[in-house]
N, C-alpha and C positions, 0 to 999 in steps of 0.2 A: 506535621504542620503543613498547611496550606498554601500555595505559592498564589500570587496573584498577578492577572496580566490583565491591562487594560484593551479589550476589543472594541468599544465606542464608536460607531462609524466606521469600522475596517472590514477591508475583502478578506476573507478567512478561507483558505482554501486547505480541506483536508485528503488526504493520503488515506486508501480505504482499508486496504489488508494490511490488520498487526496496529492500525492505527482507529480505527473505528471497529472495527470486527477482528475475529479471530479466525478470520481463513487461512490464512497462512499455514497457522497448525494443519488444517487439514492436510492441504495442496502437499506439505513436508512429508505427513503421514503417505499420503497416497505414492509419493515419488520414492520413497524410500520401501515398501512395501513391494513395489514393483522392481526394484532392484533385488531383493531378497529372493524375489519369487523366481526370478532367473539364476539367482547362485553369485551377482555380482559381488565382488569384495568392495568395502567402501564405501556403501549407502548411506551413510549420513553427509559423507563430503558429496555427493550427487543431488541429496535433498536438498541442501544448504544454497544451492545455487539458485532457488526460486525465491528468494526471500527480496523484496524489491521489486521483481524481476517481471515482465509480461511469461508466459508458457514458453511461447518462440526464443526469445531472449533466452530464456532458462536451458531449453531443450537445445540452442544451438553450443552451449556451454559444455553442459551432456556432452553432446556430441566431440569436441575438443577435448573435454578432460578424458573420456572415455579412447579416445585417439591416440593419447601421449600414456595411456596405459596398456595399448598393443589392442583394441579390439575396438570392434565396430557396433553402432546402436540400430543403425539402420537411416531410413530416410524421416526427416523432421517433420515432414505435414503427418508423417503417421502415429510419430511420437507426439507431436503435441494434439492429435486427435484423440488416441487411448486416455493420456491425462484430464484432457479437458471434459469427457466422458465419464472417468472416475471423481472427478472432481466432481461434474453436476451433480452426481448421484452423492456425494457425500451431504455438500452442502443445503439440499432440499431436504436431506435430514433435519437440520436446524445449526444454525450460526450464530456463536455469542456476541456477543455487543462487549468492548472491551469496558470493565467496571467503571462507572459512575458517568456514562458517555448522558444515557438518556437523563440522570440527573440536571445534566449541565444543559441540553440543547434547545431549551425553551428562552433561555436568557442568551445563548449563542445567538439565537434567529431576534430578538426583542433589542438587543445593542449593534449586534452586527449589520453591516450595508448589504452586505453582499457574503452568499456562502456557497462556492462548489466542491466538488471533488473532484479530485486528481487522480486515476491511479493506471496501473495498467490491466485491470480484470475489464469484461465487456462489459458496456453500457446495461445489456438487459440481465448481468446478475446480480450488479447494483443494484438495480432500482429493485428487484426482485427480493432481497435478502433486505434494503429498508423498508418495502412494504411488509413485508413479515413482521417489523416492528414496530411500522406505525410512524417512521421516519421523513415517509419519502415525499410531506410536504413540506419538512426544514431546509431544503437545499434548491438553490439557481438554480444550477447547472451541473453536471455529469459531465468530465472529459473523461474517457476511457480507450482502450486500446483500439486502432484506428482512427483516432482522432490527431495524431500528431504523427513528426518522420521516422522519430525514435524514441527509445525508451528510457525510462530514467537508470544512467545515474545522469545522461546525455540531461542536458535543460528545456530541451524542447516541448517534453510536457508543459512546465508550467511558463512559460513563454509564451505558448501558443494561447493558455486560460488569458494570459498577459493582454494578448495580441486582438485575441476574439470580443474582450470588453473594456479594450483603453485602458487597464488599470497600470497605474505606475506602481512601482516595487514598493514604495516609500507607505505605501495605503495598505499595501498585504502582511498579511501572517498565516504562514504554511502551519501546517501541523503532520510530521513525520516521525515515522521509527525504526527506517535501516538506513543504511549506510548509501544504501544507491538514492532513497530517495531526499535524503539530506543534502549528500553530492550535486544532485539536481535544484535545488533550491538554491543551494547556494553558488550553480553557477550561473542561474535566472539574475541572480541578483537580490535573494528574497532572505529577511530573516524567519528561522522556525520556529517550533516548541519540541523538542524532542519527549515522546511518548515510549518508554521501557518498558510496559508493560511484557512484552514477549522476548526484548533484549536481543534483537536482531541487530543491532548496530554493534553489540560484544559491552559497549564501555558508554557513556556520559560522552556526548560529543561537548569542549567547552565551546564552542560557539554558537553553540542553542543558547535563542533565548531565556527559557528554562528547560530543565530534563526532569521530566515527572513519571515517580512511577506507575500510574494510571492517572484518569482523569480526575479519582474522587482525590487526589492531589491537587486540585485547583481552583482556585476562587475569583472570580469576574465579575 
């Protein structure tokens, strides 16, 4: 059954990996493949840490977890250089659209005032991976890595989207689906929609506005 939320006039700001595409998977894939290939024990709790997460953020985590287990990863511009390298290369492959996103984003843009994205991947794979699908005229604005102090689960992403176009909290609806960037929204001040489709948050957060298991759950 369909959930319904009224977007009419509202600022809609969406969260891009695990929540409009399915890079995530990749990004996990790629980090955990790299731990294997060195002999590391524990690749999937090392992958785990990207989920949310900017590279840097992720990789400086790496770095900690891998610390408190007796052994060293190296220096972080190089690690998040090798990733962001294997990543590109994955992703020009091709990147799914989480199900029933492109159904929905015609009446997203036709009721909606305002639509950007939030997230921590760069501005140009963004736009890169919506042009691939024909997207990349539905949306305002791109905030991406670089554009703020810190990364979510911190609020300063969507503060700063806040900050850059007057919107008050009371006119927006995020749209997220991990744990860091729920945490962020909600310490913006913002209510969400929690999107499961990948189940990077583990469980239903109850203080989403709704928790859908993809988008062809939704009616607007």
């Amino acid at each position: 059954m369909k959930k319904t939320l009224d977007i009419e006039g509202k600022v809609l700001l969406f969260d891009f990996d695990g929540t409009l595409v399915e890079t995530e998977v990749l990004a996990r894939e790629i980090i955990h493949r790299y731990f294997e290939e060195r002999g590391f024990e524990g690749a999937d709790a090392f992958a785990a840490l990207i989920v949310g997460r900017t590279w840097r953020l992720a990789v400086d985590l790496m770095i900690r977890e891998a610390r408190a287990r007796g052994f060293e990863l190296g220096e972080p511009d190089v690690l998040v250089g090798e990733f962001t390298q294997r990543y590109r290369v994955r992703f020009r492959e091709g990147v799914r659209l989480i199900p029933g996103f492109r159904e929905l984003v015609e009446d997203f843009r036709k009721k909606a005032r305002f639509m950007g994205i939030v997230t921590g991947s760069h501005r140009h794979e963004v736009e890169e991976i919506l042009a691939v699908h024909g997207l990349g005229g539905f949306f305002d604005r791109i905030w991406g890595f670089g554009d703020y102090p810190e990364s979510k689960p911190h609020p300063a992403p969507y503060l700063t989207a806040l900050g850059d176009q007057g919107f008050v909290p009371g006119e927006v609806i995020v749209f997220e689906d991990s744990k860091a960037g729920m945490e962020s929204a909600h310490a913006a001040g913002l209510r969400w929609v929690q999107i499961c489709h990948e189940a990077h948050a583990g469980e239903p957060d109850p203080r989403s506005l709704l928790v859908l298991p993809d988008w062809r759950h939704l009616k607007i």
